[in-house]
N, C-alpha and C positions, 0 to 999 in steps of 0.2 A: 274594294279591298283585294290585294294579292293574295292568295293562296300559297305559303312558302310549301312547296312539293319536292324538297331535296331526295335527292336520290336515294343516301342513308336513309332515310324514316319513311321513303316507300318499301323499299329491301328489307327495314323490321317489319314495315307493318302485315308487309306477305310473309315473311315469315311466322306471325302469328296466327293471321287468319289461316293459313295452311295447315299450321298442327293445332289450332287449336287450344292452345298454353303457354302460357309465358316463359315459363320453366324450358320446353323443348327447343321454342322459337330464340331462345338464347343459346341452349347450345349450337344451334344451327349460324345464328350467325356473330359466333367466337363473343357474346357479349355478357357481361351481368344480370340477373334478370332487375336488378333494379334501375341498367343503363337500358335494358327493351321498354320497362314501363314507362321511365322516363319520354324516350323519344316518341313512344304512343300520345301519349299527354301531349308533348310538342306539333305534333300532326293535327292530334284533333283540336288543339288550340289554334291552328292555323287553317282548320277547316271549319270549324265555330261548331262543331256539335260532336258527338259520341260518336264512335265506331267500330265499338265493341261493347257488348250488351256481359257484365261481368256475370259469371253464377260457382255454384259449390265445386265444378265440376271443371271448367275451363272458362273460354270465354267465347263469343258468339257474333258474329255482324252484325251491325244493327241495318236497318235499310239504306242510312247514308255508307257504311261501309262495303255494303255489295254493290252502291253502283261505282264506289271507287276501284273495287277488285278489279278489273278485266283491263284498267286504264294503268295500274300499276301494275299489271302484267305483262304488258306489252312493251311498258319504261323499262321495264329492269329488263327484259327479253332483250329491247334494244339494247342497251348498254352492254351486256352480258357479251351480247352478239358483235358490238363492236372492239369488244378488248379481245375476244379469240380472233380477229379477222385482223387489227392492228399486230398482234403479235403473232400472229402466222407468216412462217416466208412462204412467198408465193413460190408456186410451181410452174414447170417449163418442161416441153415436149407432150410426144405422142401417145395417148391411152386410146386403143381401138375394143369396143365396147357391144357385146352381142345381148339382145334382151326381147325377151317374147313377147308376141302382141299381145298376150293378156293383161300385163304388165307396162307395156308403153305406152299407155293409155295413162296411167293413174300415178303410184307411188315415183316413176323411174323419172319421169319429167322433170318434177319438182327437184329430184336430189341432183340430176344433168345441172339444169339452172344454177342452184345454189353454188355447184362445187365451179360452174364457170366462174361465176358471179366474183368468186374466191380468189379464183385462181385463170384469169384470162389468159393467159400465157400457154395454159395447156390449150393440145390443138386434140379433143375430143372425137372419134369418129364414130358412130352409132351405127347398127346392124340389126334389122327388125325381121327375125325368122323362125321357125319353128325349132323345139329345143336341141332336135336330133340336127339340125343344120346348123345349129352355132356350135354343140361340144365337136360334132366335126371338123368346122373353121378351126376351131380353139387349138385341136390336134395338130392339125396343118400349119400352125404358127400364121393361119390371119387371121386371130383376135386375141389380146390381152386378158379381158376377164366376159366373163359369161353368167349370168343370169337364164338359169334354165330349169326346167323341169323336169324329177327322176322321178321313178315310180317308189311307195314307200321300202321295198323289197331291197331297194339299191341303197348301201350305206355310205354316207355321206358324211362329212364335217363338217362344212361351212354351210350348216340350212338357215336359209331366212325364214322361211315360216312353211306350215303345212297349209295347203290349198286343192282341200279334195275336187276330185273329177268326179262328176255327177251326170243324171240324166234332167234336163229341164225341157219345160213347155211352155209353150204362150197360155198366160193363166186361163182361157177360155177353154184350154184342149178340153175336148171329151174323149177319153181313153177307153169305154165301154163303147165306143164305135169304130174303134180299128181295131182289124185283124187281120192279118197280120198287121202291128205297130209298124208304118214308116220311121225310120233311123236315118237321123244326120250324123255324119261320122267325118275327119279327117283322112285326106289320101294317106294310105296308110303306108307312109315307107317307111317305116321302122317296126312294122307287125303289133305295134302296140294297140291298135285297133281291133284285130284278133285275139291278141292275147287278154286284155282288158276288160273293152267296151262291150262285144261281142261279148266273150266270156261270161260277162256277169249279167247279161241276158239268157244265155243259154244257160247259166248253175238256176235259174228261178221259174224256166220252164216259159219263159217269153217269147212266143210267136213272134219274128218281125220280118223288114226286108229292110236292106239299105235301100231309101228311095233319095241319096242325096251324098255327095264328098265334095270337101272342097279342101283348097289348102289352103284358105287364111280362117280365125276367127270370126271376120267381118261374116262372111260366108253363114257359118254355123248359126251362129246370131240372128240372121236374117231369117233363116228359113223357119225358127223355135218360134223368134215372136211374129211372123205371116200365119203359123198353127200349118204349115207344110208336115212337118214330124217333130219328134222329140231329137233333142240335140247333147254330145256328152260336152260336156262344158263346164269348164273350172266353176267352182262354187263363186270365187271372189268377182266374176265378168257376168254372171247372171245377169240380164237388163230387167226392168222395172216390170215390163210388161208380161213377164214370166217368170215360171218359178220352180223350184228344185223337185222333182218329182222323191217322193220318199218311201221309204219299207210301208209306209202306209195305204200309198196309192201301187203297191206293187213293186216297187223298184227298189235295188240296194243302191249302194254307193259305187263309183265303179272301182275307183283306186284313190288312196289318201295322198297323193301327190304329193312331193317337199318340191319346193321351190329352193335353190342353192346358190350359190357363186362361187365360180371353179376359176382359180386363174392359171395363167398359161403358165408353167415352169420354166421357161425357157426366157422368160421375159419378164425382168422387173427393174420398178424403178421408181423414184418418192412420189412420180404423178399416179402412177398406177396403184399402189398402194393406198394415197389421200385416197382415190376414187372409191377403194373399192372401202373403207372407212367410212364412206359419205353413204355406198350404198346398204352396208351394214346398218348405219343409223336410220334409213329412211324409213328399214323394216322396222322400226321399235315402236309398241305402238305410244303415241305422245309424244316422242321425242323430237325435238326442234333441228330444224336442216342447218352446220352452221358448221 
């Protein structure tokens, strides 16, 4: 037997299972609530069993209804995703794009991708450098928008999220056998490493020495989890094999970091704009790249 799975009576059936009520799950999508029960009823008639476990209170999945969730989340995802991409006009020209390696790695990819995906015609260029070398590009007029890192002190507008600067170690460290603490630190051209990292070593009375700079992440990374020294290092890049050292094991935080996107004022235009839309949404957390 065929399973009728129309699209309408997956789209009610998520929206029941979502809120939970029939009552909300109708106003969510513009209907009656006796046209939502109805098409419930039609669903599980075409499913041959229950899919909502009825009570005082709302209503509930039954086991056939939870392995249907994930599979009508994906149909209506897709469909969703094809009526903004069908009624999108596509975009054309240059968006030049700065973004730090802590973040090249993870969330920025995926929204790159998508917004190609969208929009082939843009000719995309990418710039992977530390935050004080792209707001400089950004100044210079060679880059369009920027993904960087301010310190929390500096006010900002357009923050994506905060991503405190920490001190981590390969979880094996033992920190009651150095004295002075070996420090991995960033070349410090912008004194932030001074001002900061250092800093909030010295406010807590922490003996160390820089035994280590480099100027990529890779760098920093390497040295934390080999247990070479501790490393200042974005909370969100921490790798598996180490871990955030805390006011517990001695250490404070060093700076609450925002993460922002700064675009060039000198420079805009509907591609650059979509991008930087695309890269606002990538920050949310849940939300679908589209």
């Amino acid at each position: 037997m065929t399973v009728p799975l129309e699209s309408d009576l997956l789209r009610t059936f998520l929206a029941v299972a979502e809120t939970g009520n029939v009552t909300r799950a109708a106003e969510r999508v513009g209907r009656t609530q006796s046209a939502v029960s109805m098409q419930v009823r039609r669903l599980e008639e075409g499913v041959g069993e229950a899919l909502f476990a009825r009570g005082p209170r709302g209503v509930a999945l039954t086991p056939r209804g939870d392995q249907l969730l994930p599979y009508a989340r994906r149909v209506v995802g897709l469909l969703d995703e094809t009526a903004v991409a069908i009624r999108t006009t596509p975009l054309d020209g240059p968006v030049r794009i700065g973004v730090p390696e802590e973040w090249g790695q993870t969330i920025l990819p995926r929204a790159l991708a998508a917004f190609a995906e969208r929009h082939p015609a843009v000719e995309v260029t990418v710039r992977s450098a530390t935050s004080v070398k792209q707001l400089a590009a950004l100044d210079q007029d060679q880059l369009d928008l920027v993904v960087a890192y301010v310190p929390d002190r500096q006010l900002e507008h357009d923050v994506l999220c905060v991503d405190p600067t920490v001190w981590a170690a390969s979880v094996g460290y033992r920190l009651e056998d150095r004295d002075p603490v070996p420090v991995a630190l960033f070349n410090d051209e912008s004194n932030w490493c001074s001002r900061f990292a250092i800093a909030s070593l010295q406010r807590y009375g922490i003996r160390y020495r820089v035994a280590y700079t480099s100027d990529t992440l890779a760098g920093l990374v390497s040295v934390a989890s080999a247990g070479l020294a501790i490393a200042s290092l974005s909370r969100s890049v921490i790798p598996s094999d180490c871990r955030e050292l805390t006011a517990a094991d001695g250490f404070p935080p060093i700076d609450a970091s925002r993460v922002i996107l700064k675009r060039n004022p000198r420079r805009s235009s509907a591609a650059i704009l979509g991008m930087a839309e695309m890269i606002r949404k990538a920050f949310q957390p849940g939300e679908p790249l589209r």
